[in-house]
KEMIFI-76594 format. One record per residue: residue in one letter; x, y, z of N, C-alpha, C in turn. Coordinates in steps of 0.02 Angstrom, whole numbers, plus 32768, in hexadecimal, padded with zeros to 4 digits. Layout:
// residues N
aXYZXYZXYZ...
***
This chain:
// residues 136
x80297FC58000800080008000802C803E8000x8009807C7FEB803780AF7FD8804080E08039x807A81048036805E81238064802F8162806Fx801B814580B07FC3817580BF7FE481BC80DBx7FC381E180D77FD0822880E67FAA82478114x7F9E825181547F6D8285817F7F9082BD8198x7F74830181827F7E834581A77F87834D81FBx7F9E834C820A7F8D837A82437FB083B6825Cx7F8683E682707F9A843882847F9F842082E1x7FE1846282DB7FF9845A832D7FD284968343x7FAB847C837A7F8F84A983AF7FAC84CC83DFx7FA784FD84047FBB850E84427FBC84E68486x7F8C84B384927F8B846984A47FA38445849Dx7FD7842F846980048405845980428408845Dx8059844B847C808D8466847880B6846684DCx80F2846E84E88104847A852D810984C08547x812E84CB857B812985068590816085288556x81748512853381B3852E850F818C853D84BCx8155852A84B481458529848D815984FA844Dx817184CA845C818B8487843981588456844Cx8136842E8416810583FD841D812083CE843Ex80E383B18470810F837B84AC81058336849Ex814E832084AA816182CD8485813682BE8477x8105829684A980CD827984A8809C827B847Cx80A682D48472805E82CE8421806582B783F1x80AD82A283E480BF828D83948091823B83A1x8095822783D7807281E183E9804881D983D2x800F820783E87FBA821983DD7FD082328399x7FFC825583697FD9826683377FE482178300x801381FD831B802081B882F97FFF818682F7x7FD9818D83277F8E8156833A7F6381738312x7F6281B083137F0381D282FA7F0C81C082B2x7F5F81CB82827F6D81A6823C7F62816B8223x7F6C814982507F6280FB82497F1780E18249x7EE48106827F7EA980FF82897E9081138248x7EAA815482207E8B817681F27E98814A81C0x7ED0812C81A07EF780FC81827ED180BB817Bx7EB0809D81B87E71805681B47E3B807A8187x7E2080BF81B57DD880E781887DF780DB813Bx7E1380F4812F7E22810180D97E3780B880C4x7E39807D80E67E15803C80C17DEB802980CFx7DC3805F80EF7D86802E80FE7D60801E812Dx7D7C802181587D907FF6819C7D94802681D9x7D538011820C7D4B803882557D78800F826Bx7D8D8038829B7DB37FF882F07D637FE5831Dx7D2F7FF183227D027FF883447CDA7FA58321x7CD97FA982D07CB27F9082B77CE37F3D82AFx7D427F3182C17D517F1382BB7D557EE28303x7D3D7F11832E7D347EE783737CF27EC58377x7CB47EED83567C857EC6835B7C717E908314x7C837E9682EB7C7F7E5B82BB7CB07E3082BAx7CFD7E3B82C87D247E0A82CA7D497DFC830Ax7D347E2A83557D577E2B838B7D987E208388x7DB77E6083747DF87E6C83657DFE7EA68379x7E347EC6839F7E437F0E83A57E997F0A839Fx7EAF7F45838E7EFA7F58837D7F1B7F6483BEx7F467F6283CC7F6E7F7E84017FC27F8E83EAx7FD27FC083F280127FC683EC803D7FB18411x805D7F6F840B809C7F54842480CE7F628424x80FA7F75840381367F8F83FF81467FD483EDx81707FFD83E78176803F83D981C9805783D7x81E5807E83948226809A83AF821280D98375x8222810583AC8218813B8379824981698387x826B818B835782A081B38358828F8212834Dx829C8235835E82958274838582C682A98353x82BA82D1831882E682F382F282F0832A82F8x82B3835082F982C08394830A826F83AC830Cx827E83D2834B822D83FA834E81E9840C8332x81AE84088334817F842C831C8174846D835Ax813884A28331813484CF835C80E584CA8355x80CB850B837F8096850A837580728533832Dx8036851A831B8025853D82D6804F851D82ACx807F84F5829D80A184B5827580578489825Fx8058849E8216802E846681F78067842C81E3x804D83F581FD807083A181EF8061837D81C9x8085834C81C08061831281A2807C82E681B5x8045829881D0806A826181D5805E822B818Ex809C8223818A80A781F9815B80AA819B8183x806A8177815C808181368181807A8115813Cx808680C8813D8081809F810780978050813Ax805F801D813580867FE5815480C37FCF8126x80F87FC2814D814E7FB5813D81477F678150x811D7F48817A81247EF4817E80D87ED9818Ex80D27E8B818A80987E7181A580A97E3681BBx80977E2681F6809B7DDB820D805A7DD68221x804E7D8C8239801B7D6482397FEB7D8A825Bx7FFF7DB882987FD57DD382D47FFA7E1182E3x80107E4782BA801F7E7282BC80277E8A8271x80417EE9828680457EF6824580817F478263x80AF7F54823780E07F75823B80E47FA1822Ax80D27FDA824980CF80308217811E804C8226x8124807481DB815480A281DF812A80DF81DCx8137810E81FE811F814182108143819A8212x813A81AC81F3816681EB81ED8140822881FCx8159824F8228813582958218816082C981FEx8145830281E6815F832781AE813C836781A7x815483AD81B5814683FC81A8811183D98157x80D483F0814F80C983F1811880E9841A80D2x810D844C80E7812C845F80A6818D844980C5x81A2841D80D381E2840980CC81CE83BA80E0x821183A680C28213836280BF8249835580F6x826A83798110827B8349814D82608336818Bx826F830481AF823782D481C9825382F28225x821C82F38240821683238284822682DB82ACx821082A982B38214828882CB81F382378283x821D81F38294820581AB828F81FA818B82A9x81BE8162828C81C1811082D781AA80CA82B6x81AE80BB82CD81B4806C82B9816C804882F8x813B803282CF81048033831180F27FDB82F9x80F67FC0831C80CC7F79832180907F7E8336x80587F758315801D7F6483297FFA7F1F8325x7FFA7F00836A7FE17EBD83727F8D7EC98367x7F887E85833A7F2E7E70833D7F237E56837Fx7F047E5483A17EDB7E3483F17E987E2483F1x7EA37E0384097E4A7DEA84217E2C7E088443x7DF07E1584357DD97E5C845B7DAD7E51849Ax7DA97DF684AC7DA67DD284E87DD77DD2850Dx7E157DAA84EF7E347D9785157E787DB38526x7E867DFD84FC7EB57E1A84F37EF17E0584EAx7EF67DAC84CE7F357D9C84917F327DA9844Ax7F677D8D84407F7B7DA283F97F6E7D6B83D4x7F377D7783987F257D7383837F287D69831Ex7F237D3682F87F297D4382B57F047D7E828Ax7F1F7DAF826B7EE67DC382417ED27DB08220x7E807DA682187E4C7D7581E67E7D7D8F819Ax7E8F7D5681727E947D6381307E7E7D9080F2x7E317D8B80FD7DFB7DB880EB7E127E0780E7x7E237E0E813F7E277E6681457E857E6F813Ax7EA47E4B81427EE87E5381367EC87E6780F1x7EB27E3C80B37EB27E5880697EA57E8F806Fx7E607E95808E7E4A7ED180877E7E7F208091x7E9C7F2180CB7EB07F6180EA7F017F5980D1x7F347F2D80B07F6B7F2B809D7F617F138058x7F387EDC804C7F5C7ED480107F697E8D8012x7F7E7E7880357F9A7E2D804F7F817DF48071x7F8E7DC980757F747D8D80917F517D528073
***
């Protein structure tokens, strides 16, 4: 799949006392991409717990830290899945000043499939792997 693209503008809320956006939001804006990233195949998280009792969880995480956003910084996160295994799936994740291309921060995010009983890990049904990658 190609990579997905979501905006996001820095608030005064998102920012520290220094006026540098705080670590943590690049987190939340990397989740809200990925969430947006299922929508644009298709695909609720809401509607995959109750028809296939499956929910995502992010397992693993390394994300690397380049240089600042500020506030009023329109962004963009750049994601595209980079791997797939049986019960997970591997985003590369970039964010990026919308008018420059160098990258504010990367990460590398594992997202495990789980059972939305029993909170293991879980295969993704074949079906929705096609569906949302491409594969399987």
């Amino acid at each position: 799949m190609d990579t997905f693209v979501w905006p996001v503008r820095i608030y005064y809320e998102d920012t520290d006392s220094g006026g540098v956006v705080y670590y943590a939001n690049y987190l939340k804006f990397m989740e809200r991409a990925r969430t947006e990233w299922l929508r644009a195949q298709g695909v609720e998280q809401d509607t995959l717990c109750r028809e296939h009792g499956i929910l995502f969880a992010v397992r693993t995480l390394q994300i690397d830290y380049q240089r600042p956003a500020r506030f009023n910084d329109l962004l963009e996160v750049h994601s595209h899945v980079a791997d797939t295994r049986g019960a997970s799936l591997v985003f590369a994740q970039t964010i990026q000043r919308r008018d420059d291309a160098e990258p504010l921060c990367h990460a590398q995010v594992k997202v495990a499939c789980i059972d939305a009983q029993t909170f293991r890990a879980r295969r993704l049904p074949r079906p929705l792997l096609r569906e949302i990658v491409g594969e399987g």
